[in-house]
N, C-alpha and C positions, 0 to 999 in steps of 0.2 A: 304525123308531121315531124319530120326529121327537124335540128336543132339550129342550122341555120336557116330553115324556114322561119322558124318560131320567130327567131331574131328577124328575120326581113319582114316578117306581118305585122311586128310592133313600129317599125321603122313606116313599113307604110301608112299603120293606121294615123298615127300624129304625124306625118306630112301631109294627109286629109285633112286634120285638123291643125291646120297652118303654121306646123311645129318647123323650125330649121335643123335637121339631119344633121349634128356635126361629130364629128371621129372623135376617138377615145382619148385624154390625155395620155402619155406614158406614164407607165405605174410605179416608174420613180420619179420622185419631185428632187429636183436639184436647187432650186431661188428658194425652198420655201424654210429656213430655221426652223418651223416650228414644228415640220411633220420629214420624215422619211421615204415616208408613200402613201400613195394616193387609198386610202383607205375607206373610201364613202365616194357616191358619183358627185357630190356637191363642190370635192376639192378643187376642181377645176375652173367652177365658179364663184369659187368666195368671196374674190375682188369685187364680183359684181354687188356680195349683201354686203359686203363692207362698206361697198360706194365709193372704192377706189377704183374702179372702173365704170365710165358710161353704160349702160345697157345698150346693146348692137340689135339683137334679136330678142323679140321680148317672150316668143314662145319655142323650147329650144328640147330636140330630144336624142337621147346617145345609148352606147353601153358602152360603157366605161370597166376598165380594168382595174380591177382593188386587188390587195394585199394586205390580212389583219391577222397579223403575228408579232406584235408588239406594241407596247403601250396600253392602253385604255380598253383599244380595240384589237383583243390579241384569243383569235379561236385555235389557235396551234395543237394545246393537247389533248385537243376534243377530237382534231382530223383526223378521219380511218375509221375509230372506236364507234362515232354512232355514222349514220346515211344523206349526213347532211349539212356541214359546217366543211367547209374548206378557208383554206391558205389565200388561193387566188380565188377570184371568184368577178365574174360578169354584171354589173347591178346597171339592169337597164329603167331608163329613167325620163321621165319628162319633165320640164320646168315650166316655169310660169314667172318675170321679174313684173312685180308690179302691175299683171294685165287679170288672167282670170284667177280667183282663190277658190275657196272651198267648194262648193256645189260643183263647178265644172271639174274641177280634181275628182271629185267623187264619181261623176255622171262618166267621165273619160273611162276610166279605171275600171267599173261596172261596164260598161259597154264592150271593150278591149275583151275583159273575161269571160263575160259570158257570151256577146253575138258574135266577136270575132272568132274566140280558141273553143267556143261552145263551152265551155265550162260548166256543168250544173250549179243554177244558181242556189239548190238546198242543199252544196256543200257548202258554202261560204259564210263566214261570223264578219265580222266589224266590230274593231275597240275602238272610242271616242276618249278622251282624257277626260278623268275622274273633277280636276279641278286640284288645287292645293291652297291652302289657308295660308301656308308659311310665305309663300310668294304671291298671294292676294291676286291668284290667277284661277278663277271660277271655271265653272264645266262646262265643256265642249256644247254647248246647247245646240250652235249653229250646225255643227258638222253632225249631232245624234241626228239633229231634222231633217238635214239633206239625206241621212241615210236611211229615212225613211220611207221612200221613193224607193226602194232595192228591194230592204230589208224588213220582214216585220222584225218587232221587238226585242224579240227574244233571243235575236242574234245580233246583237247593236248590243256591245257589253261597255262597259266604262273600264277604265284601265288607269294603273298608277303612276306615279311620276316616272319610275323607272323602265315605264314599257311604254307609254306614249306622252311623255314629253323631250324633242329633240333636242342637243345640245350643242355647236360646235364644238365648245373647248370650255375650260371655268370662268373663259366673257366670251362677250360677242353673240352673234344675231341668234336665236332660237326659238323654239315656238310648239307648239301641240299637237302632236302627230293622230292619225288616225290607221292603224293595222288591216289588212285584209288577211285574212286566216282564213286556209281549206282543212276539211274534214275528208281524207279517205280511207277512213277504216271502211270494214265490213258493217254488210248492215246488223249483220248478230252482235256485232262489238257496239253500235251506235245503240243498238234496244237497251244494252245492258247500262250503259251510263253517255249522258247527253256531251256532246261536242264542244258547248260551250262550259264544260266541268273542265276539260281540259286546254283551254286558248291559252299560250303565254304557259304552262307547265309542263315543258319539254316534251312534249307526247311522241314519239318519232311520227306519228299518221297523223296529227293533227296539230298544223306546221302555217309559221307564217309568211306570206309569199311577196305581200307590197305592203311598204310605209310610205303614206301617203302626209308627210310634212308641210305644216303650215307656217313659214316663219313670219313670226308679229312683233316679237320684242326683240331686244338687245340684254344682253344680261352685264353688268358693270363689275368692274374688281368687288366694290363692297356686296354683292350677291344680289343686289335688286335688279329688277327687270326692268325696263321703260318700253313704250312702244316706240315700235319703227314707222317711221313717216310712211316708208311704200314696204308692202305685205309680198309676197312671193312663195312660191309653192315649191318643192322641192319633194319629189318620189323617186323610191328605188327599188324596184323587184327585184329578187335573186332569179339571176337568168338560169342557172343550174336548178332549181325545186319548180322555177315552172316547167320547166324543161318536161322532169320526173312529174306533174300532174297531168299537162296534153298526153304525157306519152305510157302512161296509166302504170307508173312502176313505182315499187314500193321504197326504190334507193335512189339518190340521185346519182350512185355510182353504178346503176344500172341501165341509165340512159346516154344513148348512143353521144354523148360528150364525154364521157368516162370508159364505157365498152370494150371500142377497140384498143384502147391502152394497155386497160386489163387483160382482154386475150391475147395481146402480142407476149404482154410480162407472164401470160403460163406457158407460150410456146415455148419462150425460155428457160423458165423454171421446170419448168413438167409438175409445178403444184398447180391442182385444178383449186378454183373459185368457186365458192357456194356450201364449200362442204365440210371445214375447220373455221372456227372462228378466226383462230389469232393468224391463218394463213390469211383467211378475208380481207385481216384490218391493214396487213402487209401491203397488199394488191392496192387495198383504195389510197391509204399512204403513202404507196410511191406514185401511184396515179397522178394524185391532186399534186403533190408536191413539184413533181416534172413539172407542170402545167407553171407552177409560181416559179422556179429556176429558169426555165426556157423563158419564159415571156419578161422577165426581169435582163438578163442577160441581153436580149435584143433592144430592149430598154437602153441597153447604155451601164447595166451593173454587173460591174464583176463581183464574185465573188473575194471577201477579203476578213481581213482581221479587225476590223472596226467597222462601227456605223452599221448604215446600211450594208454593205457588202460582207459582214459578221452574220447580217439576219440574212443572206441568201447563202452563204456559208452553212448556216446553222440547219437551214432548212431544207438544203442538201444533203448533209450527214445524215438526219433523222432518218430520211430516206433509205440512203444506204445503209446505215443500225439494221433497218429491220426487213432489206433482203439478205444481210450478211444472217440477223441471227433467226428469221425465222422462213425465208426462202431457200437458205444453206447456197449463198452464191458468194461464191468469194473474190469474182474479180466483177471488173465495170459491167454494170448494168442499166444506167437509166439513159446513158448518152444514145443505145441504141434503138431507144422510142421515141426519138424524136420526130423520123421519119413518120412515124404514126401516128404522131401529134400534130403535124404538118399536113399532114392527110387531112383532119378535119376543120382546125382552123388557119391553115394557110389562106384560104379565101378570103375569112373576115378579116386575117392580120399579117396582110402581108411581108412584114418586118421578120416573122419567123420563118419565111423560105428563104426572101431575101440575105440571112447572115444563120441560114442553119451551118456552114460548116463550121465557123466559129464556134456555135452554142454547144454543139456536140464535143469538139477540143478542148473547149472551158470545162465541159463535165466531166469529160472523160479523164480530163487531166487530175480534175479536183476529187474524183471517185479513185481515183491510183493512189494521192497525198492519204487520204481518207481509210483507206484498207490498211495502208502500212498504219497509220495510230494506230486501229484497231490493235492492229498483232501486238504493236509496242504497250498499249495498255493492259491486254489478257495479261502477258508476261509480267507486267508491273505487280496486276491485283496476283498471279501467281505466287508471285514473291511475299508477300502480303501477307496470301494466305497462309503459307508456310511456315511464314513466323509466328502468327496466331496456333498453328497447330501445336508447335513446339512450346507453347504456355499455355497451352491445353485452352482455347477459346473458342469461340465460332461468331463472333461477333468482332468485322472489321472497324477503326477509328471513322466516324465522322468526317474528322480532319483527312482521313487519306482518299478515301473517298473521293472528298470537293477537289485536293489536289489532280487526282486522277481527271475530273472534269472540268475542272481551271486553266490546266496547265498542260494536258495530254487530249482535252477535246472528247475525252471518255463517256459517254452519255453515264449517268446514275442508272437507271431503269435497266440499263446494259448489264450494270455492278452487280444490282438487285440480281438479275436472272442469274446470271452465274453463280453468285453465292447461294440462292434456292437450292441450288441443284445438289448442292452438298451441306444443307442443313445450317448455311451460315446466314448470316444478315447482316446491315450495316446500320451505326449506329446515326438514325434517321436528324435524330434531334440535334447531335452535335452539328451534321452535314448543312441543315438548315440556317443554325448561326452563323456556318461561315458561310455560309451565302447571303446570309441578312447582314452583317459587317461588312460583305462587299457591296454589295447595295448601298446601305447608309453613306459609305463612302462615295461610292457613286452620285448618287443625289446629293450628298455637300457639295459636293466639288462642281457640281450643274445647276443647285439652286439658284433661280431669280425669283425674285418678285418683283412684278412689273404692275405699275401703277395705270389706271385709265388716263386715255389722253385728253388732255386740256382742248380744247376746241377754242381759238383764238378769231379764224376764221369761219363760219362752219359752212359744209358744201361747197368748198374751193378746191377744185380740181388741179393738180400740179403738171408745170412745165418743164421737163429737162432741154437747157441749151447749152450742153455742155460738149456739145461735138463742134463748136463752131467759137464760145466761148470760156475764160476761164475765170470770169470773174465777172457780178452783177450785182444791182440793186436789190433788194429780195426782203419780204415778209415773213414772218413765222407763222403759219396757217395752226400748227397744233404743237405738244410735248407731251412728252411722259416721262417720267424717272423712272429709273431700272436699278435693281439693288443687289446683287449680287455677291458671293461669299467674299470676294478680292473688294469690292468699293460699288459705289455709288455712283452710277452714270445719266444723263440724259439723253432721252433720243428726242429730235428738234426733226419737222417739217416745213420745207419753206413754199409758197408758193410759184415760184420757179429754182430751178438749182445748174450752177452750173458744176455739181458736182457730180461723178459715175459712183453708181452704189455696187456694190460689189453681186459677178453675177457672169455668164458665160466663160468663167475659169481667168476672167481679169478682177485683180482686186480693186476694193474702192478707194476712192480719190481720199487724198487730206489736205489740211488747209487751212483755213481758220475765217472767222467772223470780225468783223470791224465795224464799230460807231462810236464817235469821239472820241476818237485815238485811242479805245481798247481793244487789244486780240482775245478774242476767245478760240482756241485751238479746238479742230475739228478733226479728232483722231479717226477717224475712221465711217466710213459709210456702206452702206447694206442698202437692199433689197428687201423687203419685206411685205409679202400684197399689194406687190403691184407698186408701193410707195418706195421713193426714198429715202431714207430715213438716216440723219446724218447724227455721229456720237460724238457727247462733248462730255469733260469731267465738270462744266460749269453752267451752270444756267444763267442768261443774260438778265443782270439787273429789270430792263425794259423790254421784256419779252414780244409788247405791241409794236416796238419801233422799228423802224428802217434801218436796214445792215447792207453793209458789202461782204458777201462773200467771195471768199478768193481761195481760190485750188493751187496748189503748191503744182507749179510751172515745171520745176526741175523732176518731180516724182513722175509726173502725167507723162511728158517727152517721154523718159526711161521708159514706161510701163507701153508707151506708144510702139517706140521702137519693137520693144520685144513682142506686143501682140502681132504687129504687121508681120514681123519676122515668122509668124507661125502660120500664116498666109500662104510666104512664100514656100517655106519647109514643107507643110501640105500638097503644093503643088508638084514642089523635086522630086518627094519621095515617091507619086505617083508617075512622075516621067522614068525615075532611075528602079523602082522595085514595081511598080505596076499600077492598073486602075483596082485592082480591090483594097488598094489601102483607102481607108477611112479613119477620121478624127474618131476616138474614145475618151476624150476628155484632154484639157489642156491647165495650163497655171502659166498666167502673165501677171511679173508686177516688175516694181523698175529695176530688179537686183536679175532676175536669168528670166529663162521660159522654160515651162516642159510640156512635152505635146507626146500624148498614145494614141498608138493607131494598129489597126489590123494587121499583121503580118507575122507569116508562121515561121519562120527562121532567123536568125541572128542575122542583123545587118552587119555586110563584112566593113573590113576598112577600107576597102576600094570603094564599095556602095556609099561610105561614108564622107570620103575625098569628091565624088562623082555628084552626089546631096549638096554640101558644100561648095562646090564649083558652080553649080548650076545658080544658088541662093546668091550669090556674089554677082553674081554677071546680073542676075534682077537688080539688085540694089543700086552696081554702077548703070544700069539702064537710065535710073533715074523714074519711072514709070510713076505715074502723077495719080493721085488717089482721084476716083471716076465713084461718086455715092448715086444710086437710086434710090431714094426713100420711098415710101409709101407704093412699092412696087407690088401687083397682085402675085401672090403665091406661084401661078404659073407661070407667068411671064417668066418668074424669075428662074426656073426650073429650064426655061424657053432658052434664055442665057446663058445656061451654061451651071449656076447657081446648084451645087449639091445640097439637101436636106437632109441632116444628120438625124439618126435611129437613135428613140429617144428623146426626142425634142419636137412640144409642143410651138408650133408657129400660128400668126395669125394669117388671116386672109390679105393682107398687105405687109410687108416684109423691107426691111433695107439690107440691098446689096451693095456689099465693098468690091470692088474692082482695082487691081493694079494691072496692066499688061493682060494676060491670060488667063492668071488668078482672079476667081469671081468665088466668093463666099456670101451666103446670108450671115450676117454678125451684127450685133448689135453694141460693139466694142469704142474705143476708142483709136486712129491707126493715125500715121505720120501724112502729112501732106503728099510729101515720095519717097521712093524706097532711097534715095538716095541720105535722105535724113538718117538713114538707119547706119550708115559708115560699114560696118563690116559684120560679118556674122560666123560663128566658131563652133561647132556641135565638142561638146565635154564630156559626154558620157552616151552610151547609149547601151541599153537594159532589156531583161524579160519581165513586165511586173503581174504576167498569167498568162495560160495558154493562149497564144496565137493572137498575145497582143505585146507590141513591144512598147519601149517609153525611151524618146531622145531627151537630153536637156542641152541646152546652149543659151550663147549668152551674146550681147550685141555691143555695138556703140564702144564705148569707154572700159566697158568690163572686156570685150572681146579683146580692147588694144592691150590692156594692162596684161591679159591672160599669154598674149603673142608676145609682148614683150619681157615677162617673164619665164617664158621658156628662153628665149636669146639668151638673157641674162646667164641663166643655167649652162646653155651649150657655152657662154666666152669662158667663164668659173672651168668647166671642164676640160674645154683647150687650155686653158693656161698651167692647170694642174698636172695638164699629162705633158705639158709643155709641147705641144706640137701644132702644128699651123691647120688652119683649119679643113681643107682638102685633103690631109693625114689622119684627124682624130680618132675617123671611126674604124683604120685600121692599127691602129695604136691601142685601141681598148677590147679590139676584138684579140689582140696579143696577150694585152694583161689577162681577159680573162681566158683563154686558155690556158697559160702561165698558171694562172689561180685554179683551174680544175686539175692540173696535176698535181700541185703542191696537196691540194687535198683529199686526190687518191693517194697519195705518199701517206699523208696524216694515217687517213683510217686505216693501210696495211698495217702502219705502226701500233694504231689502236687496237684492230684487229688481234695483232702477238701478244701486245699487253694484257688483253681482255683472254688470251687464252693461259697466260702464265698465272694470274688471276685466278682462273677457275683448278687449274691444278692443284693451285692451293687453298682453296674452297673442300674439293674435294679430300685433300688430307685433314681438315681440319673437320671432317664428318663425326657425329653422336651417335653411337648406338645404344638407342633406348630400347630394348625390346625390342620388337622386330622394325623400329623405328632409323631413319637414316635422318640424323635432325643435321643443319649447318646455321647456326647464328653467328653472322659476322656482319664489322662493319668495314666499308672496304672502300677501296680510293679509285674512283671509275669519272670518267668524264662526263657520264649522259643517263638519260633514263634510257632510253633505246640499248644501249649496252648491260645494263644491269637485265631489262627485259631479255636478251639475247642470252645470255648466260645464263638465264634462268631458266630458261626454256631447252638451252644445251645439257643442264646439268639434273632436270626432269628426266630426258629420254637416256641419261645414260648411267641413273643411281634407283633402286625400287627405293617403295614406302619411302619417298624423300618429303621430307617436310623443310623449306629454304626460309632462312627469313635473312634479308641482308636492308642494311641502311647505307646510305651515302649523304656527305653533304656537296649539294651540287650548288656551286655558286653561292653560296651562303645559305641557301632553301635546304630541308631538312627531307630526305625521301626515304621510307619505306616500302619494302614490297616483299609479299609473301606467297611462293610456292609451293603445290602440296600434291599429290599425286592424286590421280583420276580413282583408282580403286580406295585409297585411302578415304577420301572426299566421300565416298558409296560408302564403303565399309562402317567405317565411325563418324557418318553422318556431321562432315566438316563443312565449312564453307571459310573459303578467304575473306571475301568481301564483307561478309559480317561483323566475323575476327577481327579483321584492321582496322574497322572503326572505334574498337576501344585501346589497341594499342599506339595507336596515333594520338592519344589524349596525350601520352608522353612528350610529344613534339609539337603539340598545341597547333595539332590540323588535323583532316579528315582524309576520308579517303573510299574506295570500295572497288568493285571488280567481279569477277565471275566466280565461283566456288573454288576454282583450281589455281588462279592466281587473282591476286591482287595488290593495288599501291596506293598507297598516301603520300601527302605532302602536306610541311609544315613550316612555322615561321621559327622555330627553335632546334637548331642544330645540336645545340648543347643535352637535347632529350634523346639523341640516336643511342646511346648506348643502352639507358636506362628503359627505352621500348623494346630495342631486342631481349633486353634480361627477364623484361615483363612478359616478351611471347614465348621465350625459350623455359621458364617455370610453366607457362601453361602447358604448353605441349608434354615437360617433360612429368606433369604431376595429375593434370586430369584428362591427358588423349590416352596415353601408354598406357 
């Protein structure tokens, strides 16, 4: 049974059993603060155990897209090395909120295994939780019994808090899982030692396949548990190891969800599979990792230098490391297996054929950035080593090391290999503190401690009416304190709000609280599970009482305008560059907007004038905001209505309508575009392959922005004195005028700079077979002193040059030294200059044959030449 079978048998079996079939979240979370990505199939449900959300379907099953390469739940430098821990990964799953628990979990699960996929039921073990004294949560009695029915005894093991008890996070809903573990060794391997010796101790053959989650408690800040009013079941098989058990293979990179990957990357490589380890662990590590790149990237993630887009960065590179250093390929390789990842899960996901060319641009591009580090880092540790050679070492700093990896992207392990290869090593322990000192730092600066919420109301489901009003009567349903390195804040829930919490790239409202004539200032409002959750530096005297909250009027309009504005932008850019542009994220608040989208070339400034034109002529339309709320997903699609990649919707959706433009948004926008007054694009950018980013601005910032260019052109007609139907040939005068005057200059600099070196050259040392020139000399530029230096190389042997300047008040050195000299008596510039620049209190370096510094002490130029010109003349010669 091939692998999307597997996946449509589980899919069929629980819609037999009345389960609701719903699609995967995307596997980056964008609303969620707390997580990055979707790292467990439960994340897409938590609203529901948190009870910030109704239950819709009470029996519900998926496979869900994970990603666990950070945080808590981080398998990254296990991927490749053993058969069965991946980056991304499938975790197909059934629920249960509140309907059946334990016995039907287990009876499901057993049935699934064994009569659907045949599974032999004398490979399979079951761990129950052991129980825990310290949380006064006794042992699984109920779920050992049920598995009783399956299993005799002796495979029904008890298990400890760290293998079967579930946790979301350090609060919140959790509860006592139950393990299905298969046994496929040989049976000579099973006579020798029994299956259940090894459950739960990494066996690579005897492996666990479903967690079968019971959640019953809540866990509180202060670590205690309470029970949950309603109980809910939550399971997750890894759809890759069942994969590898139906399809009877000993790796899960050797079933046909991994395979083809693999044999494309040897046609490439021409290294076969199967037959060197560390070529092996190359093949399964770029495998797996394509799979988390690709499927993130249709997500909605780019690759980047923070956050999230750091961890699909990072886990790019890893990638490339290790076709660079142990497949020997030096240019892009993983862009071109996309195709053959599209092969097998373009069915189930359609989002990666849909925006393959994208995926592949983004890689490709990022695998191009990626090779040049590389080159740039070997040369660096190069350099490195050579100095260590020269004080007779073999052991690089710690310190230089983590720079290499901090700051040049250099993997360590990379370092490691290289230096092996010559008998070196790096000094492990120092590399580690500075990576524990950046960490610490790290973690201050993001420390919170957040307190459990007060329940004021309890079971009060919340209203937002903040698309219609900006100010209401409103209770405070719950709070919690938040404490953080900077101060001490609250977050407040009301039972209706008419405030927007921050969340589809518009920020949240502010505004403040009112009862008896006090303001309490409400800086800011978030999103968080489904709540909104609004922040104040002050907690209300009367937390039970009745308030008016009110949404600052003047902030919303702004932030209105510039959402709507991104509506329309959306739509221009599609009539003026085409239909494949699509939104990649946007930023509304009331100061600009910025909006990325699909497109693989620089928008000209015609395209930008033509963008522009079209967005104005909407606004003056005047086109009257047209809402559907609670519109079925298709319908809206029916409409006209695009559904952006990467973005979980519900089964009813509100669509915004102006004119032609029809978006699903869940935003704030202007009654009509004519509210919006005028619209202005100010920049427009590459922020990664083959997506661009416009920014623009509306309303009042747009007029200010128009009115201060005016300003500018009246200043510059008045200046040149000319009327304004003449200026622009008035200054196309000057500055021709101005380009000859400055070809004049540099002929004149030119003769200077050679009269200059004439006398450079009489003022030459003969040390030995040495042509030494120390002077300080009076030159306009660093380019010039380069220029002569470089003149007076090709035309004096064994020259050694050291000349200073002060340019502009700044103190410059630079030293020239001839190519066979530099071989000969093992010289280098750039070395040298860093301690003769102590004279002029700066620094400096360069390539062995020349180099230059710069300082903030002028008064030090003579006393460095005198200091370079004893070296050369007393320990080179």
């Amino acid at each position: 049974m091939n692998s999307n079978k597997i996946r449509q048998s589980f899919f069929d079996f629980f819609s037999q059993k009345k389960h609701e079939i719903v699609s995967s979240a995307p596997m980056v979370i964008k609303n969620d603060p707390t997580l990055m990505f979707t790292n467990a199939g439960m994340n897409q449900f938590k609203d529901i155990f948190l009870e910030n959300t109704p239950i819709k379907f009470p029996r519900i099953a998926n496979s869900q897209k994970c990603l666990r390469v950070s945080g808590k739940h981080n398998d990254l430098e296990e991927v490749g090395h053993d058969t069965y821990h991946h980056t991304m990964f499938e975790m197909l799953g059934n629920w249960s909120f509140n309907d059946y628990f334990k016995e039907k979990a287990i009876d499901y699960a057993w049935e699934f295994l064994v009569n659907v996929l045949n599974i032999p039921k004398e490979k399979l073990y079951a761990t129950v939780f052991e129980g825990d004294e310290k949380d006064n949560v006794p042992f699984d009695q109920e779920a050992y019994d049920f598995w009783k029915k399956h299993l005799p005894e002796e495979r029904i093991l008890k298990g400890s808090k760290k293998d079967n008890f579930w946790e979301m996070g350090d609060t919140g809903p959790c509860g006592p899982c139950s393990e299905i573990h298969i046994d496929v060794r040989s049976e000579e391997d099973k006579a020798k030692i029994s299956g259940k010796e090894l459950v739960n101790k990494d066996n690579p053959r005897v492996i666990e396949i479903w967690n079968l989650v019971f959640i019953q408690y809540n866990r509180k800040a202060d670590g205690k548990l309470e029970q949950l009013p309603k109980k809910h079941v939550d399971t997750g098989m890894g759809f890759e190891r069942l994969c590898r058990v139906v399809q009877d293979k000993d790796s899960n990179y050797d079933t046909d969800i991994f395979q083809p990957i693999i044999q494309k990357l040897v046609d490439i490589s021409g290294k076969t599979y199967g037959k060197e380890e560390k070529i092996d662990i190359a093949h399964r590590v770029i495998s797996d990792h394509l799979r988390s790149v690709a499927f993130a990237i249709a997500d909605g993630q780019l690759p980047s230098n923070n956050k999230a887009g750091y961890v699909i960065r990072r886990i790019l590179r890893r990638a490339v490391r290790y076709y660079y250093t142990y497949l020997e390929l030096n240019e892009p390789t993983i862009y071109k297996l996309i195709s053959t990842l599209i092969e097998s899960f373009g069915g189930a996901y359609g989002e990666l054929k849909a925006q393959q060319e994208l995926i592949e641009k983004v890689i490709k591009e990022e695998e191009i950035s990626f090779l040049r580090t590389l080159e740039t880092g070997i040369k660096l540790l190069d350099a490195i080593i050579e100095e260590k050679k020269k004080q007779n070492l073999s052991v690089i700093d710690g310190k230089n090391a983590f720079i290499l990896y901090d700051t040049y992207g250099f993997p360590l392990d990379l370092t490691e290999l290289i230096l092996r290869e010559i008998d070196f090593s790096v000094d492990i322990e120092e590399f580690n503190r500075e990576m524990e000192v950046q960490k610490s730092r790290s973690k201050q600066d993001s420390a919170k401690d957040t307190s459990d919420w007060v329940e004021l109301v309890p079971g009060k489901t919340q209203e937002f009416i903040g698309y219609h009003q900006l100010n209401s009567e409103i209770k405070i349903t719950r709070y919690r304190k938040i404490v953080t390195k900077k101060k001490e804040m609250y977050q407040l829930v009301f039972d209706k709000t008419p405030f927007y919490g921050e969340s589809g790239g518009q920020v949240g409202d502010k505004g403040y609280l009112e009862r008896n004539g006090t303001k309490i200032p409400i800086v800011d409002t978030i999103k968080e599970n489904n709540l909104i959750v609004h922040l104040t530096d002050k907690l209300p005297d009367d937390v039970k009482g009745t308030f008016t909250a009110v949404v600052s009027n003047d902030k919303r309009s702004k932030t209105a305008n510039n959402h709507t504005a991104t509506h329309l932008l959306h739509s221009a850019l599609r009539q003026v560059l085409g239909n494949h542009v699509e939104q990649k994220g946007s930023l509304v608040n009331p100061e600009h907007l910025r909006f990325d989208f699909s497109h693989f070339q620089k928008v000209t400034d015609e395209e930008i004038l033509k963008i522009e034109k079209i967005v104005n002529e909407l606004i003056r339309k005047n086109n009257s905001l047209e809402e559907f709320v609670e519109t079925p997903i298709e319908k809206a699609k029916e409409m006209g209505a695009m559904a952006l990649f990467g973005e979980k919707y519900d089964d009813k959706v509100r669509v915004i309508k102006f004119g032609d433009s029809i978006e699903l948004c869940g935003g704030t926008h202007v009654k009509s575009t004519g509210n919006i007054g005028f619209f202005k694009i100010t920049s427009e950018s590459s922020i990664a392959a083959g997506i661009r980013r416009i920014e623009a601005i509306t309303a009042e910032k747009a007029e200010e922005f128009i009115l201060g260019k005016l300003n500018i052109v009246e200043e510059v007609t008045e200046l040149l004195g000319a009327k304004s139907d003449t200026v622009i040939q008035k200054l196309k005068s000057l500055i021709d005028e101005n380009q000859q005057l400055k070809q004049k200059l540099e002929s004149f600099s030119r003769k200077e700079a050679q009269g200059q070196k004439e006398n450079l050259k009489n003022s030459a040392i003969k040390v030995g077979d040495l042509n030494i020139i120390a002077q300080k000399i009076e030159i306009d530029s660093a380019a010039a002193i380069k220029d002569i230096s470089f003149q007076l190389k090709n035309e004096i042997e064994n020259l050694i040059l050291i000349l200073g300047a002060d340019l502009d008040g700044k103190a410059n050195l630079s030293i020239m030294i001839s190519e066979n000299l530099v071989k000969d008596k093992n010289l280098n510039a750039g070395q040298l200059i860093r301690e003769f620049a102590k004279e002029i209190q700066g620094g400096g370096g360069g390539q062995p044959f020349y180099a230059t510094a710069g300082g903030k002490n002028p008064n030090g130029i003579d006393s460095a030449i005198k200091k370079a010109l004893t070296y050369f003349q007393t320990e080179i010669s």
